[in-house]
N, C-alpha and C positions, 0 to 999 in steps of 0.2 A: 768467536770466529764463526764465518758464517759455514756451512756445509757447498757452499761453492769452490771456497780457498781452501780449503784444508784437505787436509791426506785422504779422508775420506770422501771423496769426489763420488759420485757414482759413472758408469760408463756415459751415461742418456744426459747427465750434468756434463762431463767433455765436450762429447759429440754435437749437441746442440745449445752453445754458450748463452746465455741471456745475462744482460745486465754491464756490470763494470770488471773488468779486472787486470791487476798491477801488471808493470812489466815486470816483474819476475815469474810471475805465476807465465804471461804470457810466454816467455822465452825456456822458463824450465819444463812447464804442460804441453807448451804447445810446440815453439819452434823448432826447438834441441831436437825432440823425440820427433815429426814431422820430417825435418830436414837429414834425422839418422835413417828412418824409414825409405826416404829416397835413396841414398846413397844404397843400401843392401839391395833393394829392388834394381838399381844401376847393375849391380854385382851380381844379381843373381841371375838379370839379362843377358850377362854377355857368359854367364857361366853356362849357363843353357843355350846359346848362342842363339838367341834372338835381338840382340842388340849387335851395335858395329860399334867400337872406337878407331878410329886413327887421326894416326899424326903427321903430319910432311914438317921436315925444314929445307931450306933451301933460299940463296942468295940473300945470306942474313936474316930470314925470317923463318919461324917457324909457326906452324898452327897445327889446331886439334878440333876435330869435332868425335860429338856423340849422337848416336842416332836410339833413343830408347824403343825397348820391347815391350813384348805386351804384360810383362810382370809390372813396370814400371807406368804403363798407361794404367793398369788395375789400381794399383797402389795410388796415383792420382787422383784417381775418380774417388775410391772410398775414403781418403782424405780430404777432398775440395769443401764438404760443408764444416770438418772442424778448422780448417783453414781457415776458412772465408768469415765464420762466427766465432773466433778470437779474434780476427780484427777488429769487427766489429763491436764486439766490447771491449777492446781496448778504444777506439777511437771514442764510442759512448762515455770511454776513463776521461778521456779529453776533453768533452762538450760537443763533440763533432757527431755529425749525421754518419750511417754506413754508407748513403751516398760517395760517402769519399773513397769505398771499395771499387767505381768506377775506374780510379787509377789505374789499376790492374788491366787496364785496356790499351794503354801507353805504356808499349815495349821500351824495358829496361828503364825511363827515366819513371814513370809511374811505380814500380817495385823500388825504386829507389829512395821517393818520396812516403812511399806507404811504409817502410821499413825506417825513416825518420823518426815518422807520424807516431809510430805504434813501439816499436821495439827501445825507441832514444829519449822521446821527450815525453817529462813526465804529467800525471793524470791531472786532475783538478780537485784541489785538496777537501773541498765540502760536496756538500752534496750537489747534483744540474740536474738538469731536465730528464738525466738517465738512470736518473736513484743517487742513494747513499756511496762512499766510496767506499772502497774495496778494505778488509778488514786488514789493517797494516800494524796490526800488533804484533804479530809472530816472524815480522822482515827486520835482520839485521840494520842497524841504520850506517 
C-alpha cells in the first residue's frame, strides 16, 4: 500500500494530491470531511450572525435561500486547493486531463457532470498516462 492511500497520509500528502486516487479514498478523504466542514461553517455563520437563512411559502410554493458569512468564505478558501486536487486525481484515475476541472465554471450543470466524472464512475484498471493505479488491495470488493 502506497503511503498516499493509507491511514497514514501526511497533512502536505492531503492538501496537495498528486497522481491517482480511488473513489473511495476520494469520498471518505476528501468529500464526506469537505462537504461536513461546510455545513459547520454554515452553522457557525448564522451562529455568530453573520450569515442570513430564510424562507417564504406562499401560493403553493415555497423557497429558501442562504446567504454565507465570512466563517464560510474562510473555510472555502482554505479548502479550494484540496478540493480542486482530488479531483484532479481522481479524473487522472480516469485517463482524463484536470482540464476537465474547467466544468466548474458551468453553474450547476458542470458540478453535476464533475461529480459523475469523479465521485460515480470508475478509474482505469492499469496503469495511463497518470501513473500506476491506486493501491486497491485494502478496498472491500
Amino acid at each position: 500500500m502506497s503511503s498516499m492511500e493509507g491511514s497514514d497520509m501526511r497533512f502536505s500528502d492531503w492538501y496537495v494530491r498528486r497522481g491517482r486516487i480511488s473513489r473511495r479514498t476520494w469520498w471518505l478523504h476528501y468529500f464526506l470531511p469537505l462537504a461536513a466542514l461546510g455545513v459547520l461553517a454554515g452553522i457557525a455563520d448564522l451562529a455568530v450572525g453573520s450569515a442570513t437563512l430564510e424562507s417564504s411559502a406562499g401560493g403553493g410554493q415555497a423557497s429558501a435561500s442562504f446567504t454565507a458569512g465570512w466563517i464560510t468564505a474562510v473555510a472555502w478558501l482554505v479548502t479550494l486547493v484540496p478540493a480542486l486536487t482530488s479531483e484532479a486525481a481522481r479524473l487522472h484515475d480516469r485517463g482524463l486531463s484536470a482540464w476537465w476541472l474547467l466544468l466548474n465554471l458551468l453553474p450547476l450543470i458542470g458540478q453535476l457532470v464533475l461529480l459523475v466524472l469523479v465521485g460515480f464512475l470508475p478509474g482505469d484498471r492499469g496503469a495511463n498516462r497518470y501513473g500506476p493505479p491506486p493501491d486497491r488491495s485494502n478496498v472491500p470488493v
